[in-house]
C-alpha positions in Angstrom: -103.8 -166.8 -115.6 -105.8 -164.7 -112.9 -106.6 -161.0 -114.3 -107.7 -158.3 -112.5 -107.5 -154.6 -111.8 -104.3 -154.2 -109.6 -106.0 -151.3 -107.2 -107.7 -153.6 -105.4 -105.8 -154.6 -102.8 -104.8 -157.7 -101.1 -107.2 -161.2 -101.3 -109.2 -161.3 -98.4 -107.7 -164.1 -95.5 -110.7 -166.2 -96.6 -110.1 -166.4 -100.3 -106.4 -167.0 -99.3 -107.5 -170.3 -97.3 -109.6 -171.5 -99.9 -106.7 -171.4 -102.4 -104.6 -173.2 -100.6 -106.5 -175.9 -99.6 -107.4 -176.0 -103.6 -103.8 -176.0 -104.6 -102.9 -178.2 -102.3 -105.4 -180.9 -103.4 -104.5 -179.9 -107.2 -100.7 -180.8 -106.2 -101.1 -183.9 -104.5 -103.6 -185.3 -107.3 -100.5 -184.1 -109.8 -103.1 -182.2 -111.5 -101.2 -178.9 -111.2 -97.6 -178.7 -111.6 -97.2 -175.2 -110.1 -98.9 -171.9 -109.0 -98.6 -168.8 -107.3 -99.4 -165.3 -107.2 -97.4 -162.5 -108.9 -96.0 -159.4 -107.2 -97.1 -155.9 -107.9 -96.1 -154.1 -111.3 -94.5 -151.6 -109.4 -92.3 -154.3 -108.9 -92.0 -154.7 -112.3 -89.7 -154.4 -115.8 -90.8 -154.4 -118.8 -88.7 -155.0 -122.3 -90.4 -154.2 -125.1 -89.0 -154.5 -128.6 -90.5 -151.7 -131.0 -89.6 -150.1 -134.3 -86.2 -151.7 -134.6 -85.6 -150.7 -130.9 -85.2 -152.5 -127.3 -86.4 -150.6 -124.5 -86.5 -151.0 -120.6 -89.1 -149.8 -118.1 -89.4 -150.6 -114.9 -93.5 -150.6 -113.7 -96.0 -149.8 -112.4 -97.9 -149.1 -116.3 -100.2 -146.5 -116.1 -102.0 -148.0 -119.1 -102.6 -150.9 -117.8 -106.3 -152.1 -117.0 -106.2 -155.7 -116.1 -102.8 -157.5 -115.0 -101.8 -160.8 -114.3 -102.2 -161.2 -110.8 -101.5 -164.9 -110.7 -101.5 -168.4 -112.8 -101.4 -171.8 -112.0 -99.9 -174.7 -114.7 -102.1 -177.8 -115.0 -101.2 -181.1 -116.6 -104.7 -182.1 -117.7 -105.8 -184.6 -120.7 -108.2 -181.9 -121.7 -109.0 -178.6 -122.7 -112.5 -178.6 -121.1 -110.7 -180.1 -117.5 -108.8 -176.9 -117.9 -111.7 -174.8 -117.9 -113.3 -176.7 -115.0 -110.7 -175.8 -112.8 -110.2 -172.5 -114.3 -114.1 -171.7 -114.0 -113.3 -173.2 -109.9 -110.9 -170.9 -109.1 -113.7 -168.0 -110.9 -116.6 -169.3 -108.4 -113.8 -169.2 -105.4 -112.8 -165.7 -106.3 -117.0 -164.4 -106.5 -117.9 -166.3 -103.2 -114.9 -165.3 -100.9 -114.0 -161.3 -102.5 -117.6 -160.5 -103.9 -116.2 -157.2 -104.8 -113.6 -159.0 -107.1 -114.1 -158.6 -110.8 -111.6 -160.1 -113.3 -111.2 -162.6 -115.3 -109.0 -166.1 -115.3 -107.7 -167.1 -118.8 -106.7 -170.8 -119.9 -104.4 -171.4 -122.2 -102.1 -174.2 -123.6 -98.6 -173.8 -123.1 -96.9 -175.4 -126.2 -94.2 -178.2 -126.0 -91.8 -179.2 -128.1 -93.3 -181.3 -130.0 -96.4 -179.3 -130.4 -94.9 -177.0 -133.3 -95.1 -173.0 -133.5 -98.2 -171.9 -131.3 -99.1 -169.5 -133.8 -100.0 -172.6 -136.5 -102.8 -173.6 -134.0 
């Protein structure tokens, strides 16, 4: 997952390219099985289950610092071939929008046969 403050705007055309061409490598190689970037949180609902009770509320979150602003889903053997593309996509983000700051977060998505998550 790609966080990052959501005030700043749209990626710049370059970083956009750079993507792609990325992706589009990832997906041929079968390396990535999907990816994309997520709409604003304006665009948003949220359901939240507290205290007993469900509630709906449609964005943007005022509370919010850093949101998800995209992800990708690899099928990789490894949890360090994760973080190389992961750290990748980091190094495209600070050479095409310097002014970017954020953070891209890798984590293992569990299968059925993997257990509860939570007994990792």
């Amino acid at each position: 997952m790609v966080k990052m403050r959501e005030d700043i705007g749209p990626p710049p055309p370059a970083l956009a390219a750079a993507m792609g061409r990325g992706i589009g490598e990832m997906l041929a190689s079968r390396a990535m099985v999907d990816a994309g970037g997520l709409f604003p949180t304006a665009l948003s609902t949220e359901i939240r289950v507290a205290g007993g009770h469900v509630t709906v509320t449609d964005g943007p979150y005022a509370e919010a610092k850093e949101v998800a602003g995209g992800f990708s889903i690899l099928d990789v053997p490894s949890q360090e071939e994760a973080v190389r593309h992961a750290r990748r996509v980091a190094e495209l983000h600070r050479e095409f929008w310097p002014e970017w700051e954020g953070s891209v977060e890798v984590r293992r998505i569990a299968g059925p046969t993997d257990g509860s998550p939570g007994d990792a």
